[in-house]
N, CA, C and O of each residue as an XYZ file, in Angstrom:
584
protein
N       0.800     -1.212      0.000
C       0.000      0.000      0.000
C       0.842      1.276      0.000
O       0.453      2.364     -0.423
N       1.898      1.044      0.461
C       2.675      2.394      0.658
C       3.175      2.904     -0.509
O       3.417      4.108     -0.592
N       3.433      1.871     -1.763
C       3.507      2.367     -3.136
C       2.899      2.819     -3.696
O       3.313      3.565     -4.583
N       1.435      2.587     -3.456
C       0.610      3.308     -3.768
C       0.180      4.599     -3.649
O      -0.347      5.421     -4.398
N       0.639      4.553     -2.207
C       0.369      5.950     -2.044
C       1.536      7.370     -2.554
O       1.354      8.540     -2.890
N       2.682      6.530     -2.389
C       3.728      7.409     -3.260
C       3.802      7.746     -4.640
O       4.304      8.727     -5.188
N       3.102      6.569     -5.188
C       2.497      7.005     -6.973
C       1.590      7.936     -6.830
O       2.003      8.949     -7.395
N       0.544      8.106     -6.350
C      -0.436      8.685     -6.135
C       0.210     10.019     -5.934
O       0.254     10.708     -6.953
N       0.655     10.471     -4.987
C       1.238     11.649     -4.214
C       2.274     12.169     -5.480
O       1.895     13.160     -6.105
N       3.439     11.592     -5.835
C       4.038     11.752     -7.120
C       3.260     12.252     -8.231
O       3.630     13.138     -9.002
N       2.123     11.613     -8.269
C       0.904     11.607     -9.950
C       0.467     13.444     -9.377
O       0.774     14.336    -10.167
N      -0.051     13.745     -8.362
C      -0.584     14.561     -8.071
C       0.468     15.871     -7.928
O       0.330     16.944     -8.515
N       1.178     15.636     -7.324
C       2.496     17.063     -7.599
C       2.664     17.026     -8.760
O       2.051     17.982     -9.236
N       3.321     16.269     -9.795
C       2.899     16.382    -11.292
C       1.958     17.246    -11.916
O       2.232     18.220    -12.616
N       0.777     16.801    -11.598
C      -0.175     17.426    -11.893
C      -0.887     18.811    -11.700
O      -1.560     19.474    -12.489
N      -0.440     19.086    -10.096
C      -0.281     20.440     -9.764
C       1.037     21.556    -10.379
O       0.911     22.769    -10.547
N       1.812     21.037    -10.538
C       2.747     21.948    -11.274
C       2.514     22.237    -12.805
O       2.655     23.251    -13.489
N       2.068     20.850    -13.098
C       1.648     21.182    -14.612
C       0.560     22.732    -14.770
O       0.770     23.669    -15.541
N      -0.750     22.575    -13.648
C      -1.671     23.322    -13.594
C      -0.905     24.718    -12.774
O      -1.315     25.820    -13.138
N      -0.048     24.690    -11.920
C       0.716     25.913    -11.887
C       1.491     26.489    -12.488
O       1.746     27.621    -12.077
N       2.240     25.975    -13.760
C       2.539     25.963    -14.887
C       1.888     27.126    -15.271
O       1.943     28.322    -14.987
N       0.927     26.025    -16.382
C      -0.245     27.076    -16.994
C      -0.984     28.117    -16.360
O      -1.491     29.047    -16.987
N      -1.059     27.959    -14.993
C      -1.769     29.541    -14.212
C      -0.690     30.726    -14.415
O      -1.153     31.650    -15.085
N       0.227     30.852    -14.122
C       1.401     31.530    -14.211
C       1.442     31.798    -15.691
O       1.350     33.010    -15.888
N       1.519     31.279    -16.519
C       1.580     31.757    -17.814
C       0.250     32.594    -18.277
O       0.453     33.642    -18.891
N      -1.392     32.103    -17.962
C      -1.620     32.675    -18.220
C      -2.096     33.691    -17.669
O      -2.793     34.482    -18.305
N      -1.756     33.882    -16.174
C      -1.516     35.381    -15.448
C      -0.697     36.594    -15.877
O      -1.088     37.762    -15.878
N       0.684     36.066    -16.299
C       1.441     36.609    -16.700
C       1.391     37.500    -17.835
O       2.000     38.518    -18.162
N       0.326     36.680    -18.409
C       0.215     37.046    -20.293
C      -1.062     37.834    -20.482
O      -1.525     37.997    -21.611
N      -1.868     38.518    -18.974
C      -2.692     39.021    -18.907
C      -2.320     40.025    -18.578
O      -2.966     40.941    -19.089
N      -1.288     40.431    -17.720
C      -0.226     41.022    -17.113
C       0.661     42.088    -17.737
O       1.040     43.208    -17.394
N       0.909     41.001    -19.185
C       1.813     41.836    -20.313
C       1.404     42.060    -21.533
O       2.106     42.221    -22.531
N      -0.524     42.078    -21.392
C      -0.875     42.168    -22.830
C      -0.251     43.444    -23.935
O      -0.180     43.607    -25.153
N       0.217     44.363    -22.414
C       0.457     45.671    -23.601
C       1.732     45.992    -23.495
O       2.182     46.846    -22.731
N       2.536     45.117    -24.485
C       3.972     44.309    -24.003
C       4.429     44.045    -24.793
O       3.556     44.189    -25.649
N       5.568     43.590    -25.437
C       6.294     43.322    -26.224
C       6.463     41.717    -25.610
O       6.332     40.720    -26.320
N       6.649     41.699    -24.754
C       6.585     40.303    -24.381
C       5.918     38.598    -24.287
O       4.704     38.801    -24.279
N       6.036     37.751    -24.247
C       4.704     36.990    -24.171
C       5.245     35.839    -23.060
O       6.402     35.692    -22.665
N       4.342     35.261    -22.775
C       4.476     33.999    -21.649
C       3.483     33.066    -21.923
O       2.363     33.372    -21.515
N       3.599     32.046    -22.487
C       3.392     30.354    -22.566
C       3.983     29.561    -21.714
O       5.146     29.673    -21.328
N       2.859     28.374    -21.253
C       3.894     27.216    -20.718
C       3.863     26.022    -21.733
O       3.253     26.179    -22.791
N       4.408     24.996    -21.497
C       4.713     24.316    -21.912
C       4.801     22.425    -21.610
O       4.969     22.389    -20.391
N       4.783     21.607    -21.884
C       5.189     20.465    -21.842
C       5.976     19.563    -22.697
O       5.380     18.960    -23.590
N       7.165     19.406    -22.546
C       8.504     18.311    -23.194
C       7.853     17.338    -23.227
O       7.448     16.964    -24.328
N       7.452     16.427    -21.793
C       7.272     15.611    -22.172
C       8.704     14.469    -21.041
O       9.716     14.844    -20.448
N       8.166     13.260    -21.183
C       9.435     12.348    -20.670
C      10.926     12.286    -21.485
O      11.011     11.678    -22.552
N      12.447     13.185    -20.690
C      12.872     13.165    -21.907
C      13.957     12.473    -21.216
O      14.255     12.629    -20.032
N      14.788     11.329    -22.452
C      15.676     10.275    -22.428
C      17.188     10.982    -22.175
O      17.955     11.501    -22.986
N      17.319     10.760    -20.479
C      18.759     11.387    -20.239
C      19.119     10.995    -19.151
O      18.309     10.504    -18.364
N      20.388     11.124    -18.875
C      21.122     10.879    -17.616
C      20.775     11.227    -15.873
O      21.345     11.074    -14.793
N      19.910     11.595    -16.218
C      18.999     12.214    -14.973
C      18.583     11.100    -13.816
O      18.452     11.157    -12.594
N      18.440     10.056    -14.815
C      17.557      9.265    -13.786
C      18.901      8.199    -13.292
O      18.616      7.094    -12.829
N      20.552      8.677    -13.448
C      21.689      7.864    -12.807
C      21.622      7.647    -10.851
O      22.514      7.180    -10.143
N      20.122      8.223    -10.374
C      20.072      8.259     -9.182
C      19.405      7.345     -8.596
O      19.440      7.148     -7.381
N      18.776      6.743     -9.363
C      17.432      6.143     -9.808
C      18.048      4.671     -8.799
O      19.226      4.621     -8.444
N      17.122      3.660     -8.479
C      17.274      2.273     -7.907
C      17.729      1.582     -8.962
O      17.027      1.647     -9.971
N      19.011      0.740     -9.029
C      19.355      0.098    -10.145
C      17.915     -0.642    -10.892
O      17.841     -0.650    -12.121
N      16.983     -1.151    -10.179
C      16.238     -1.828    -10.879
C      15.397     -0.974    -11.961
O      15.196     -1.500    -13.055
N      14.801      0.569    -11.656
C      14.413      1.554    -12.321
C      15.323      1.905    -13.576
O      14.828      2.100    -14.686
N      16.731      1.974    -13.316
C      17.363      2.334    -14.506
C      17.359      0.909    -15.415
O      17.658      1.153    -16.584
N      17.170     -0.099    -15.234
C      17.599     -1.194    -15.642
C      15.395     -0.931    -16.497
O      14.913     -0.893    -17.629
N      15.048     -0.867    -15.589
C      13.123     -0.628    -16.433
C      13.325      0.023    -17.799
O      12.885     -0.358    -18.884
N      14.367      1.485    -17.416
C      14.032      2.949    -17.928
C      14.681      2.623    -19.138
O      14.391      3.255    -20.153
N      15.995      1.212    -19.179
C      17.035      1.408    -20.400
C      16.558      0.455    -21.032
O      17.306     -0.145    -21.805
N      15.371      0.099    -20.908
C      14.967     -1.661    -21.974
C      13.621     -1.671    -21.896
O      13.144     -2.767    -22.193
N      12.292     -0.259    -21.397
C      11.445     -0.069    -21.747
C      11.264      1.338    -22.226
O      10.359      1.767    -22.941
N      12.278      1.981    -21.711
C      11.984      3.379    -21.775
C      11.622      3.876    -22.855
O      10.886      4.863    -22.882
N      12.029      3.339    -23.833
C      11.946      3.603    -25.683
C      10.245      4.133    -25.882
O       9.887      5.181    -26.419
N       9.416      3.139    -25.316
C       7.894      3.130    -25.463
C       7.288      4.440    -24.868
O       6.317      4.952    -25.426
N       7.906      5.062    -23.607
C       7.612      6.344    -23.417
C       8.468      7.553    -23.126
O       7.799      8.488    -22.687
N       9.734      7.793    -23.243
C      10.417      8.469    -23.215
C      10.708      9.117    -24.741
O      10.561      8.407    -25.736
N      11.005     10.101    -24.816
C      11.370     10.991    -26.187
C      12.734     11.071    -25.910
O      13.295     10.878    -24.831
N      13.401     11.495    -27.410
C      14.666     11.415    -27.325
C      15.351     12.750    -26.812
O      14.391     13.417    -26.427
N      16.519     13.503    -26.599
C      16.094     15.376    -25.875
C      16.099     15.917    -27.429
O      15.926     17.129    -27.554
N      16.267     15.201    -28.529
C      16.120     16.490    -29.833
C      14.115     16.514    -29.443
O      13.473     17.542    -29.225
N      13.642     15.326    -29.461
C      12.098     15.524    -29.619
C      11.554     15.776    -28.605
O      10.331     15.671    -28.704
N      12.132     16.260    -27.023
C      11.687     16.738    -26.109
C      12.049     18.233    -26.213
O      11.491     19.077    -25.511
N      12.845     18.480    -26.965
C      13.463     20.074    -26.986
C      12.468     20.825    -28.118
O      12.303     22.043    -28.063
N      11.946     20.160    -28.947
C      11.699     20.392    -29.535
C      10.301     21.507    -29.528
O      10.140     22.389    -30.372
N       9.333     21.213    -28.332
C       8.392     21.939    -28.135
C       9.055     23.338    -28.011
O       8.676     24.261    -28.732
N       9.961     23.481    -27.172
C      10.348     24.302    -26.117
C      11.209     25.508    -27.782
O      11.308     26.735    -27.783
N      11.542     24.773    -28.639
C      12.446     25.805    -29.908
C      11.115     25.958    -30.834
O      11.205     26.759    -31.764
N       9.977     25.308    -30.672
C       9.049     25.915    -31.431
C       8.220     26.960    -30.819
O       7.739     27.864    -31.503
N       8.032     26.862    -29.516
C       7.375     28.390    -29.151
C       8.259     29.440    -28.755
O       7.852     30.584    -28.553
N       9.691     29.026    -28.615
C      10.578     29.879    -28.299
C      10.905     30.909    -29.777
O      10.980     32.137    -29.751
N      11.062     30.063    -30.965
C      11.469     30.855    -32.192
C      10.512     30.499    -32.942
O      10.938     30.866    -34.037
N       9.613     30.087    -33.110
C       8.599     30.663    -33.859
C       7.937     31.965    -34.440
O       7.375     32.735    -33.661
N       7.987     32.233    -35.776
C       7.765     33.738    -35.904
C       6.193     34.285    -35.747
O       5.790     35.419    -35.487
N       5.304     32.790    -36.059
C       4.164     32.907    -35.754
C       3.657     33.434    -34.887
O       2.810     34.328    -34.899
N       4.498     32.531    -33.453
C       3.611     33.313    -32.133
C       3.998     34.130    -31.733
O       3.517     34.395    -30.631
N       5.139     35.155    -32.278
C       5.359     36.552    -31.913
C       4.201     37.203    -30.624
O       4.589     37.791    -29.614
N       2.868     36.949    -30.934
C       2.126     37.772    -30.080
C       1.158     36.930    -29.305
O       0.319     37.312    -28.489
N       1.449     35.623    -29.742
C       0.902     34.614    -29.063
C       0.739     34.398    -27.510
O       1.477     33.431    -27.321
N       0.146     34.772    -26.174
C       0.541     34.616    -24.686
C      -0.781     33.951    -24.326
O      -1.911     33.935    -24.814
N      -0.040     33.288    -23.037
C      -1.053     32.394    -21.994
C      -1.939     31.130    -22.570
O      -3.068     30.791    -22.216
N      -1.020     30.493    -23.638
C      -1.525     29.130    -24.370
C      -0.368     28.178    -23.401
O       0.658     28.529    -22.819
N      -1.114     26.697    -23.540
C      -0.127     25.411    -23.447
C      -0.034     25.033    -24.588
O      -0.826     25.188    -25.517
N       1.041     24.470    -24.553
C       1.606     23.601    -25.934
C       2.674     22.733    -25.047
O       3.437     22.894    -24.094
N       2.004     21.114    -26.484
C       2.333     19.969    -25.631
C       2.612     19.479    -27.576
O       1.690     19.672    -28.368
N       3.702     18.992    -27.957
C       4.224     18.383    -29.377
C       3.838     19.301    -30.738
O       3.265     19.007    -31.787
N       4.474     20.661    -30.177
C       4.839     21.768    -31.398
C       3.456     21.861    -31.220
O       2.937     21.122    -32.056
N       2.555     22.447    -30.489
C       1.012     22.846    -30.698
C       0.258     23.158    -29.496
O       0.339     22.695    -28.358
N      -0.625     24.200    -30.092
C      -1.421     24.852    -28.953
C      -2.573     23.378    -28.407
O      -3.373     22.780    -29.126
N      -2.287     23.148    -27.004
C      -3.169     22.009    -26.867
C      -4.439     22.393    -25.290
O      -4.267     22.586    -24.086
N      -5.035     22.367    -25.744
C      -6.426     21.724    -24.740
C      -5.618     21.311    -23.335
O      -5.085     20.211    -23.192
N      -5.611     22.276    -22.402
C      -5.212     21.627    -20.556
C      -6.627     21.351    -19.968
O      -7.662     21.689    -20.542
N      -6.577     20.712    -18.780
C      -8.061     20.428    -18.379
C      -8.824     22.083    -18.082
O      -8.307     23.188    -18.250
N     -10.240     21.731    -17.583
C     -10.727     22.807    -17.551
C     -10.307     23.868    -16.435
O     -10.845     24.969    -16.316
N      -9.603     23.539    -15.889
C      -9.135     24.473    -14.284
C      -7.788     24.709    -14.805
O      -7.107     25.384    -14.033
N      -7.228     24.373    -15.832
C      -6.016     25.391    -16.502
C      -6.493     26.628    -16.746
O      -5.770     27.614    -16.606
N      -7.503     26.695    -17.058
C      -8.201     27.783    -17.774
C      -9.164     28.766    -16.442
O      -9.531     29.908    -16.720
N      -9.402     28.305    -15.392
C     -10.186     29.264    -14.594
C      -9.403     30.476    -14.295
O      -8.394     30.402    -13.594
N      -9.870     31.724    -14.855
C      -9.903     33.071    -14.641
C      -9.394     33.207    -12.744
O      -8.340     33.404    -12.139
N     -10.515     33.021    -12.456
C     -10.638     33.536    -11.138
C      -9.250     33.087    -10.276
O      -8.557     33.866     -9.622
N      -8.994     31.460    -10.460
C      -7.766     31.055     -9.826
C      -6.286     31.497    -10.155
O      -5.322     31.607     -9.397
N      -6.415     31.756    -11.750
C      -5.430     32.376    -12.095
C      -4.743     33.657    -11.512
O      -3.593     33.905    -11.148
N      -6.098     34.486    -11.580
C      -6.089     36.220    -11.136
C      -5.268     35.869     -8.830
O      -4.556     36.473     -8.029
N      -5.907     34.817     -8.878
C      -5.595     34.563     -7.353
C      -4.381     33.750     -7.163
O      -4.255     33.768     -5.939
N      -3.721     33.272     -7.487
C      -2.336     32.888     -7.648
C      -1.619     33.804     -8.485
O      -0.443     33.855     -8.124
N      -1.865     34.543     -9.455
C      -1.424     35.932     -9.368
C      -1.324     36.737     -8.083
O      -0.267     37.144     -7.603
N      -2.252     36.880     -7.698
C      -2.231     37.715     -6.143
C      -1.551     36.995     -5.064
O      -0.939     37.523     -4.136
N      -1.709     35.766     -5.263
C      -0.404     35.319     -4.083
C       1.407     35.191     -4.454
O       2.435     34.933     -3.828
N       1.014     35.548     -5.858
C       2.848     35.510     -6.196
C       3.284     36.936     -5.937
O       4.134     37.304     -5.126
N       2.527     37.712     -6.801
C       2.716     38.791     -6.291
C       3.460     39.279     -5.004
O       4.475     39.971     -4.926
N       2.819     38.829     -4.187
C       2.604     39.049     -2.600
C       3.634     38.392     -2.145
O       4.040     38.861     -1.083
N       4.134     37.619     -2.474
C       5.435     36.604     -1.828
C       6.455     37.312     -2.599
O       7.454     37.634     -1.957
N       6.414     37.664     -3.994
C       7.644     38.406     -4.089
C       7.975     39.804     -4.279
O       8.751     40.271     -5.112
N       7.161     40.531     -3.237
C       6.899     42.468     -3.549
C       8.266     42.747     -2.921
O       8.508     43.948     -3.039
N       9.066     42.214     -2.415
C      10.213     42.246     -1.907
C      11.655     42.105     -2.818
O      12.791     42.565     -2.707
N      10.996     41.256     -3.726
C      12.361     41.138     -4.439
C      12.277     41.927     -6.006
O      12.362     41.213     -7.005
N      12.108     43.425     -6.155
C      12.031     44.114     -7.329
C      12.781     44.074     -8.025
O      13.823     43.676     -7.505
N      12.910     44.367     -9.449
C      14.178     44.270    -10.422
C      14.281     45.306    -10.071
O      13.493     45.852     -9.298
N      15.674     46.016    -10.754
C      16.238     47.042    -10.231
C      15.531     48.009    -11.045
O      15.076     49.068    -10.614
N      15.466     47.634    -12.138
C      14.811     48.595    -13.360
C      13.889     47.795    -13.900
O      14.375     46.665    -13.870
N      13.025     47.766    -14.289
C      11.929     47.047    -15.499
C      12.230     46.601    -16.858
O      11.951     47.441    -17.714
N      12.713     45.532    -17.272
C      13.284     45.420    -18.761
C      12.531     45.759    -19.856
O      11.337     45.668    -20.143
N      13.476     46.155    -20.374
C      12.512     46.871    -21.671
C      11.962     46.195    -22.362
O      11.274     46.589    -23.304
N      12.206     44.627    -21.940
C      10.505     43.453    -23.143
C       9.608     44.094    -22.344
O       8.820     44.752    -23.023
N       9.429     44.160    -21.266
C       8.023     44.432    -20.507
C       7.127     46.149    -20.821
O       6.077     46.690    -20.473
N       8.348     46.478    -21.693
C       7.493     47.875    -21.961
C       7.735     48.470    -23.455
O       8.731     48.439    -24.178
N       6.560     48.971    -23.622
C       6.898     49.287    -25.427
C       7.518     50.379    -25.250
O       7.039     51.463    -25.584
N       8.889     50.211    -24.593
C       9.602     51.762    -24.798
C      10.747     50.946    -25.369
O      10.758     49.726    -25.203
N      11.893     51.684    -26.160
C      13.077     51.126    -26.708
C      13.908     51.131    -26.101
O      14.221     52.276    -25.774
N      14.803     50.040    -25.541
C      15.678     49.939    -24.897
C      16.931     51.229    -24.728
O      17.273     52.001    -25.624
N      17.223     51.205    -23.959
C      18.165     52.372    -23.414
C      19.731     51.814    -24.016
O      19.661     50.623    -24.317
N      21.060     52.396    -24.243
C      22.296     51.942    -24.089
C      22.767     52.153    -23.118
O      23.914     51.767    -22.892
């Protein structure tokens, strides 16, 4: 039972970051509509690397003789991450997920307004302390200074 409950607990932090993920992005991108800037999140995906050398020999021994079936390789896990990054398309594109080069469908509480605007207000609030020194000039349609 106790594995169970550590999958479980594992499945669910997963899942909350994924959905804090996407709140943050699309707080952010509400944030900077009048911006030069934009903010998307994202999902790679399982990607095939040295990461898991910490792992219980029996896990790495799973990960190197099944892993093929769900792991991506890092060109096709990187790959999301260089298509919304340089894409000329989404130039003005903010507060989408994308999951395999594409704007994709998160559950419906990716998308609640209200929670968003309120984890906005609690980030906020945790970091009114730590200001940039100056405001970068993506965040404002003024032209950068020398």
């Amino acid at each position: 039972m106790p594995r169970a409950t550590s999958r479980r607990r594992h499945f669910l932090q997963h899942t909350a970051a994924l959905h804090i993920l996407s709140f943050v992005a699309s707080a952010i991108a509400a944030q900077i509509s009048d911006t030069n800037a934009t903010a998307n999140s994202l999902l790679s995906g399982m990607i095939r690397t040295n990461l898991g050398k910490s792992l219980p020999a029996w896990q790495q021994w799973g990960a190197k003789y099944f892993g093929w079936m769900f792991f991506k390789t890092v060109e096709e896990g990187s790959a999301t991450s260089c298509y919304a990054a340089t894409n000329p398309d989404l130039v003005n594109v903010r507060g989408f997920y994308f999951a395999d080069c594409a704007v994709t469908e998160g559950r419906p509480c990716m998308t609640d307004d209200a929670m968003a605007a309120e984890l906005w207000r609690i980030s906020t609030e945790l970091t009114r302390d730590y200001p940039p020194a100056a405001t970068p000039s993506c965040f404002t349609n003024e032209p950068m200074s020398s």
